[in-house]
C-alpha positions, -999 to +999 in steps of 0.1 A: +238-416-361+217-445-359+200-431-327+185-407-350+172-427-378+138-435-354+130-399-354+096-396-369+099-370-403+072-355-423+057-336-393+052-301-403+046-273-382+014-258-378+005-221-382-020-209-362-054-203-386-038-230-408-056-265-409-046-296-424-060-324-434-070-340-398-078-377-396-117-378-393-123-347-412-145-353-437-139-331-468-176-311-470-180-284-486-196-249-470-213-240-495-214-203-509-211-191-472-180-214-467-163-205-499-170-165-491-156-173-462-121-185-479-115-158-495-118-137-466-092-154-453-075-157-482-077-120-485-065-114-449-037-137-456-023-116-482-028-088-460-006-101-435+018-114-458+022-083-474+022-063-436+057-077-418+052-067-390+045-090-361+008-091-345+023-078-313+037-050-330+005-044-349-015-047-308+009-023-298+007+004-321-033+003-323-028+005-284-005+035-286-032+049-314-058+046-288-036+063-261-028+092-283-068+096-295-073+097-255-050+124-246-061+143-273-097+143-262-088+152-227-062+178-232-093+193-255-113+208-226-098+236-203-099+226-162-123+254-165-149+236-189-142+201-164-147+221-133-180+234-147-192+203-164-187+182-132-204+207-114-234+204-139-235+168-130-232+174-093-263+197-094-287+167-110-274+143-085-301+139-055-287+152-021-288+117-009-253+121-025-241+149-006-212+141+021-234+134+056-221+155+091-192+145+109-210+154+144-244+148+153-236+174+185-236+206+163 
């Protein structure tokens, strides 16, 4: 037991957005813009605090959210309206475009 008695205590751990007070900070003030900008964060901790999820559970879902609004928007258009709207864009291309012969004999 006495091995353990050097172990340093007190040492908190740090969440990430959370700051202490650092040695060499000076305690100034912000201001109106500082203080405006506590509360935002004051408000988004409460917002978290009140959401349980985990921030890679909250990524995840916006990602499948995206996902699902992108299926959506393509499975909107019939290959019919695609055929004829990349053939609309194929027409204002230049024919420097176009696919050059395979033989210069014919």
């Amino acid at each position: 037991m006495a091995d353990y008695e050097a172990v340093q205590r007190g040492l908190s751990v740090r969440i990430n957005g959370e700051t202490g007070g650092e040695p060499g900070e000076k305690g100034r003030t912000g201001g109106e813009r500082g203080a405006r900008r506590t509360q935002q964060k004051a408000e988004e901790r409460k917002k978290r605090g009140l959401d349980k999820r985990h921030p890679a559970q909250v990524a995840y879902e916006r990602s499948e959210k995206r996902q699902m609004e992108r299926i959506l928007k393509k499975a909107s258009k019939t290959h019919k309206q695609r055929v004829e709207d990349f053939n609309r864009h194929l027409d204002t291309l230049t024919e420097h475009y176009d696919i050059p012969k395979v033989s210069w004999t014919k």
